[in-house]
C-alpha positions as CSV (number, residue, x, y, z in Angstrom):
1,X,0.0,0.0,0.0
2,X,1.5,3.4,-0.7
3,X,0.8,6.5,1.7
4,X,1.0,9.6,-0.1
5,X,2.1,12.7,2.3
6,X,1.2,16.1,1.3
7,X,3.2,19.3,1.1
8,X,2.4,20.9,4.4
9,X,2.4,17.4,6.1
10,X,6.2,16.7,4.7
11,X,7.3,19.8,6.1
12,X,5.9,19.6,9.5
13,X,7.3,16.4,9.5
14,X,11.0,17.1,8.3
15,X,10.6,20.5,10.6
16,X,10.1,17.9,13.9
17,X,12.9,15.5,12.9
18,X,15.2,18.6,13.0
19,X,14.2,19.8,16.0
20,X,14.8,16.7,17.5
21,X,17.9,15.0,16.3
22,X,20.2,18.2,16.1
23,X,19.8,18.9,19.6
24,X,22.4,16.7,21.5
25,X,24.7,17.2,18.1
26,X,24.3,21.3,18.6
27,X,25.0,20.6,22.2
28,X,28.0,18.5,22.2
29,X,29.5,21.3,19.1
30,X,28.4,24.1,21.2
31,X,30.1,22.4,24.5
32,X,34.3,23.6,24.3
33,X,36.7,21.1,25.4
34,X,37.9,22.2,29.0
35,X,41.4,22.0,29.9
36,X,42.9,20.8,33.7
37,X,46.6,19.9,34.7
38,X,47.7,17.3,36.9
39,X,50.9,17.5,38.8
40,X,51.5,14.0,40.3
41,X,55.1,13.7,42.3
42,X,55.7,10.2,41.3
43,X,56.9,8.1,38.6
44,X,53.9,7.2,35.4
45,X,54.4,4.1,36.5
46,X,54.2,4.1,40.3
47,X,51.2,2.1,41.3
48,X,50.0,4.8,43.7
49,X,50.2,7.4,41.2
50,X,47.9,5.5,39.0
51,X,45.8,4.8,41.4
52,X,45.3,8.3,42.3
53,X,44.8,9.5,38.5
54,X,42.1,6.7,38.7
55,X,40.0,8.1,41.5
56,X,40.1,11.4,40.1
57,X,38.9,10.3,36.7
58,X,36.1,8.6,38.5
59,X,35.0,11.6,40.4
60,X,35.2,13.4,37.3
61,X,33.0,11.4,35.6
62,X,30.5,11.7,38.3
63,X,30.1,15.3,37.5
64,X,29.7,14.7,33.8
65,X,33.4,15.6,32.7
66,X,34.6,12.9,30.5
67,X,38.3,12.8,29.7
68,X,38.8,12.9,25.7
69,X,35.1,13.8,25.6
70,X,34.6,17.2,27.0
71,X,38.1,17.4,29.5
72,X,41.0,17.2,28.2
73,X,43.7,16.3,30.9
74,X,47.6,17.3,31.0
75,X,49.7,15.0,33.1
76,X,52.9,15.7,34.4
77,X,54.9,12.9,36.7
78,X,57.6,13.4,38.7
79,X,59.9,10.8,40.1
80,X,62.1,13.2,41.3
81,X,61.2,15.9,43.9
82,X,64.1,18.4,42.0
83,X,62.2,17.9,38.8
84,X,58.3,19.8,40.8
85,X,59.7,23.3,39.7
86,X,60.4,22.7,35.9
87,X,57.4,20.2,35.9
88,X,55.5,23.1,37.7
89,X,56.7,25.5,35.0
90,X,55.7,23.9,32.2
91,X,51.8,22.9,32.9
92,X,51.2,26.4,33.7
93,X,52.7,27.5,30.6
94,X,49.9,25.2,29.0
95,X,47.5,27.7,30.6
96,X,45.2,25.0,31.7
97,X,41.7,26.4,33.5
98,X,43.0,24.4,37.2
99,X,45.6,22.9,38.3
100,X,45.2,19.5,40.6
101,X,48.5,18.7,42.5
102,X,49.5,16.2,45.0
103,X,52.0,17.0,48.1
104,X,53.4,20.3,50.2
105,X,56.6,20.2,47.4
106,X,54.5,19.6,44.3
107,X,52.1,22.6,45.6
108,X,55.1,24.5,46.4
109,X,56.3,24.4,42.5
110,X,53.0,25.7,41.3
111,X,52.4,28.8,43.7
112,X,55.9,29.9,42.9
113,X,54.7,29.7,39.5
114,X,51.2,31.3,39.3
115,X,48.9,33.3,41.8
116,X,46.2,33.4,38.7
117,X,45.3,29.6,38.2
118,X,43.7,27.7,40.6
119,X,45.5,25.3,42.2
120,X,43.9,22.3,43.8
121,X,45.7,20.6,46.4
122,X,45.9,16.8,48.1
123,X,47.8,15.0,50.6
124,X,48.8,18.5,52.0
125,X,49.3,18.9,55.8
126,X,48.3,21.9,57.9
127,X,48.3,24.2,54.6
128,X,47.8,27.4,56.4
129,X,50.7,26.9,58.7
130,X,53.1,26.6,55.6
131,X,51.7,29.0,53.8
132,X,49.1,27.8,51.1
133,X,46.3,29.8,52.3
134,X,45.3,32.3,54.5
135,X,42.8,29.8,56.7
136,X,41.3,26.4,56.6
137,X,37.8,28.3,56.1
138,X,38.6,31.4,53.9
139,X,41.4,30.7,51.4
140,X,41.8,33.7,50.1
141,X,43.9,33.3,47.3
142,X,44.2,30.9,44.3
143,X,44.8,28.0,46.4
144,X,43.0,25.7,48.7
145,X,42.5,21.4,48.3
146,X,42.0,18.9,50.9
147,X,44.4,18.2,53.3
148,X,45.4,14.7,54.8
149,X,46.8,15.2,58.5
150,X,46.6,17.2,61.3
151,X,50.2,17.8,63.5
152,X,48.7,15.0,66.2
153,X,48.4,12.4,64.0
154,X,52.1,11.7,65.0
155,X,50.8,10.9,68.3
156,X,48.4,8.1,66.7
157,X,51.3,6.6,64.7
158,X,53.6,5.9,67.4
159,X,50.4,4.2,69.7
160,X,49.7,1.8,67.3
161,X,53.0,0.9,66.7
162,X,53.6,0.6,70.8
163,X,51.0,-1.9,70.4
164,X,52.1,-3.8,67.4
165,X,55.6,-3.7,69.4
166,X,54.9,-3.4,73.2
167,X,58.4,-4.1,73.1
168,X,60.2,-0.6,72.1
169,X,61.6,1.9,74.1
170,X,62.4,4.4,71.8
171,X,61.5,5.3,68.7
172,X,63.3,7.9,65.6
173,X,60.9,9.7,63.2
174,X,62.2,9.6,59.8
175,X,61.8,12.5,57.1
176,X,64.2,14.8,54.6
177,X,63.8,18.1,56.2
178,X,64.4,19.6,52.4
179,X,60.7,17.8,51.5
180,X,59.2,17.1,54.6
181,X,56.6,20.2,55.7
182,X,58.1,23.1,57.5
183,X,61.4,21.2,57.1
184,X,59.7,18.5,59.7
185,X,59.1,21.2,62.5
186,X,55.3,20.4,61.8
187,X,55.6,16.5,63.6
188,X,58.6,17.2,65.5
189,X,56.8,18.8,68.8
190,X,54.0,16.6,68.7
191,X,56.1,13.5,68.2
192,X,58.3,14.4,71.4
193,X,54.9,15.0,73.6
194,X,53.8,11.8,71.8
195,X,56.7,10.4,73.2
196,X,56.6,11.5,76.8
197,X,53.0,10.3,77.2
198,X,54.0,6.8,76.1
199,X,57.5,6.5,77.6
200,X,59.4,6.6,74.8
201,X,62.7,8.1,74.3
202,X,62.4,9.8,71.1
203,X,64.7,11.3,68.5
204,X,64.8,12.8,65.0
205,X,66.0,10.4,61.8
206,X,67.2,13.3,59.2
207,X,68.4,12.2,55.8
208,X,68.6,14.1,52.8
209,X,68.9,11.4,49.8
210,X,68.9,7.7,49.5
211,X,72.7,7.1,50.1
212,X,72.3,8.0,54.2
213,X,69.4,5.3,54.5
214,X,71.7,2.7,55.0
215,X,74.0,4.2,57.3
216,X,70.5,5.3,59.3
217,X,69.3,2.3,59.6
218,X,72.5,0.5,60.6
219,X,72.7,3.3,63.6
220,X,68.7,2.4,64.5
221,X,69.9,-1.2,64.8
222,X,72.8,-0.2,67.2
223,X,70.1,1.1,69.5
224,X,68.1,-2.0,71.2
225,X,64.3,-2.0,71.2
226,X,64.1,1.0,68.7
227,X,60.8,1.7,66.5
228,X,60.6,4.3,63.5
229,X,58.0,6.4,62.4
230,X,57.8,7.5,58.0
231,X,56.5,10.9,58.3
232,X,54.0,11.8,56.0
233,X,57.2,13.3,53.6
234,X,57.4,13.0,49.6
235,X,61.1,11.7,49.9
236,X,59.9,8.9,52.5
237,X,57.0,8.2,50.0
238,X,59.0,8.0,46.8
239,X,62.0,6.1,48.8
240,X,59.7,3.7,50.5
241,X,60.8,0.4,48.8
242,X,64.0,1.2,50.2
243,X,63.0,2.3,53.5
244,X,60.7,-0.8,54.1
245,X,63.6,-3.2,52.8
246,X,65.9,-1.3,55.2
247,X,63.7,-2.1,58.1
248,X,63.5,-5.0,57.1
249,X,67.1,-6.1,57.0
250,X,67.9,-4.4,60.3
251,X,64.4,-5.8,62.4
252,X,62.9,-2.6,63.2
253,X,59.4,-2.6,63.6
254,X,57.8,0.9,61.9
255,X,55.0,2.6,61.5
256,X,53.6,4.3,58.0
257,X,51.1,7.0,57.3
258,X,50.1,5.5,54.4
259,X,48.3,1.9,53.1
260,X,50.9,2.1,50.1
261,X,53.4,1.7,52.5
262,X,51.8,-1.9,54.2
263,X,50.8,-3.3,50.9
264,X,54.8,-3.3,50.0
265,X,55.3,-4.3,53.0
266,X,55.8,-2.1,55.7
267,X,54.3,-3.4,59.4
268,X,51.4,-1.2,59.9
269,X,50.0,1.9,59.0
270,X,47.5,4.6,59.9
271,X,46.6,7.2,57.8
272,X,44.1,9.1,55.5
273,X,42.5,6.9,52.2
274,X,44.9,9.4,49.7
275,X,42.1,7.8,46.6
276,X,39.5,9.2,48.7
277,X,41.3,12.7,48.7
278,X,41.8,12.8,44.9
279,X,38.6,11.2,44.4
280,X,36.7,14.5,46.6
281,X,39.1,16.6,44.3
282,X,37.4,16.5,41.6
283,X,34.1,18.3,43.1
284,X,36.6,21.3,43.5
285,X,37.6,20.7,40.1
286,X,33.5,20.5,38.9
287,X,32.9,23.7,40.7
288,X,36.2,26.0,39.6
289,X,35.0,25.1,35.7
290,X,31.6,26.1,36.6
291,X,32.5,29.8,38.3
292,X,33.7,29.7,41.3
293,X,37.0,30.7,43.3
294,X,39.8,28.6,45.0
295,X,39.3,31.5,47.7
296,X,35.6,31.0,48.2
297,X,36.3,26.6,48.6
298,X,37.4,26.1,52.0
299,X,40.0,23.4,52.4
300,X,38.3,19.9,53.6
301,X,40.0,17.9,55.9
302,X,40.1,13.5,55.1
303,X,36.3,12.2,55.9
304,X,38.1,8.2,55.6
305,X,40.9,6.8,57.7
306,X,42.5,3.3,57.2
307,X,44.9,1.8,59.7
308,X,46.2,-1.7,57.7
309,X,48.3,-4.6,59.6
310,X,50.6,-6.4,57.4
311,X,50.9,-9.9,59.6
312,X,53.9,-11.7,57.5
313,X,55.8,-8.5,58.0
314,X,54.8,-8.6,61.5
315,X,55.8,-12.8,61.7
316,X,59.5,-11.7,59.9
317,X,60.2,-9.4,62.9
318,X,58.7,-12.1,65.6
319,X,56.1,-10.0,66.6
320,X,52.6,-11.0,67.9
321,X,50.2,-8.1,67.3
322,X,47.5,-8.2,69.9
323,X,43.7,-9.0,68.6
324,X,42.4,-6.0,70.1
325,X,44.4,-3.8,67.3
326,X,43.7,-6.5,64.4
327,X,39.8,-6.0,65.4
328,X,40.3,-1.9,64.9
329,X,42.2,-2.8,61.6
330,X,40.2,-1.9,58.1
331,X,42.7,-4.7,56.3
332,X,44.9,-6.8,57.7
333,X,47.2,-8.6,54.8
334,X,48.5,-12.0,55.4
């Protein structure tokens, strides 16, 4: 059977079908590509750098920005703290819209190198106390992120490594005072009243590259019933395969801020979920493309905590941690 369509019928018709199917196509032309950097202090191939990129994708996606689709991403890794200032230099050169960073250092780079993009910041302790922004609330410039520890943490690190080793009676904190925040002043009062209140003698592990790791250790091991704490540092967290080998070899038992650390191999650690932080980061992100102003987003402090127990780390050093502190542990790795 044939259906003949008049004139005015055609026309209506053709006149709905355009109004309908150009729509999404004139709305993904009409919708520019936006542009963000990412300044990761870690090697592209680093495990915890890719996981981080990860969670930050995913929150991006929640929001609707789709990497290749309607974001495009620049990437810049770092292996090497010395390279954060070139690395710095060149993705604001790029002119991206914001800037996502991880670390005091990396953060560092990119306010010595722009005071007009926004910078979004994670893993970053006590920002207004180094500098980053004027208050935890108010910002005020074009900086502000989410921030992993407060100064007492230190305090938290050393009990649960008391428990894991009931044992020690002392215990060195271990940081490069060239990367570690406010040269490691931040940890170093807390850690001493830390100390006190446990009955630990306590003492400050300084090294500056991965050469005096070695030698550090071997002076730990000449002190009997000594524990170390990794402070939350970027040169403990890109020398950590070393440092957990190192305590290792010489039997000391250590504590981490970090799951990264314990999934490699470290004893136990306590500390903020950093996939979590990068994750939340990309609400920041969602909002600075939409309008607003690093100085108007108040910096969030960690909503998730993860303390980890690595028992055939803990078997290798003869220790028996306690149930009470595996019942409080999220993961305990075997």
């Amino acid at each position: 059977m044939t259906v003949t369509i008049g004139r005015r019928e055609l026309l209506v018709a053709l006149g709905g079908a355009a109004a309908a199917w150009p729509l999404a196509g004139r709305a993904q032309q009409s919708e520019r590509m936006r542009r963000i950097g990412v300044l990761m202090p870690f090697g592209e191939d680093d495990p915890e750098a890719r996981a981080s990129i990860e969670a930050l994708r995913r929150g991006l996606l929640g929001f609707g920005w789709r990497e290749g689709n309607n974001l495009k991403i620049e990437y810049r890794f770092v292996a090497e703290a010395s390279a954060l200032k070139p690395a710095a230099a060149e993705l604001v050169a790029l002119a991206p819209e914001v800037i996502v960073c991880r670390s005091s250092p990396a953060t560092t780079a990119l306010k010595a190198a722009t005071t007009k993009i926004p910078i979004i910041f994670t893993a970053v302790v006590d920002p207004a106390s180094i500098g980053f922004v004027q208050s935890w609330a108010r910002p005020g410039g074009n900086i502000t992120g989410f921030a992993n520890f407060e100064p007492s943490m230190v305090g938290k690190w050393l009990e649960v490594l008391k428990e894991a080793a009931p044992g020690i009676t002392r215990a060195a904190i271990l940081f490069n005072p060239n990367t570690a925040p406010n040269r490691g002043a931040t940890f170093l009062e807390p850690f001493a009243a830390a100390g006190l209140g446990l009955r630990l003698e306590v003492n400050a592990a300084a090294f500056e590259n991965e050469a005096e790791l070695a030698s550090m250790f071997a002076a730990l091991e000449r002190q009997p019933a000594t524990g170390l704490i990794a402070m939350p540092d970027l040169s403990t967290a890109l020398h950590r395969d070393r440092i957990i080998a190192l305590a290792a070899e010489h039997r000391i038992p250590a504590s981490y801020p970090f799951r990264y650390f314990t999934s490699r191999g470290g004893l136990i650690s306590y500390g903020a979920d950093t996939l979590d932080l990068h994750f939340r980061a990309a609400s920041y992100v969602d909002r600075i493309l939409r309008g607003a102003t690093p100085a108007e987003l108040p910096v969030q402090q960690p909503s998730k905590f993860e303390l980890v127990i690595n028992l055939k780390t803990a078997k290798a050093l003869g220790l028996t941690v306690p149930d009470s502190l595996l019942a409080r542990a999220d993961e305990v790795i075997e």
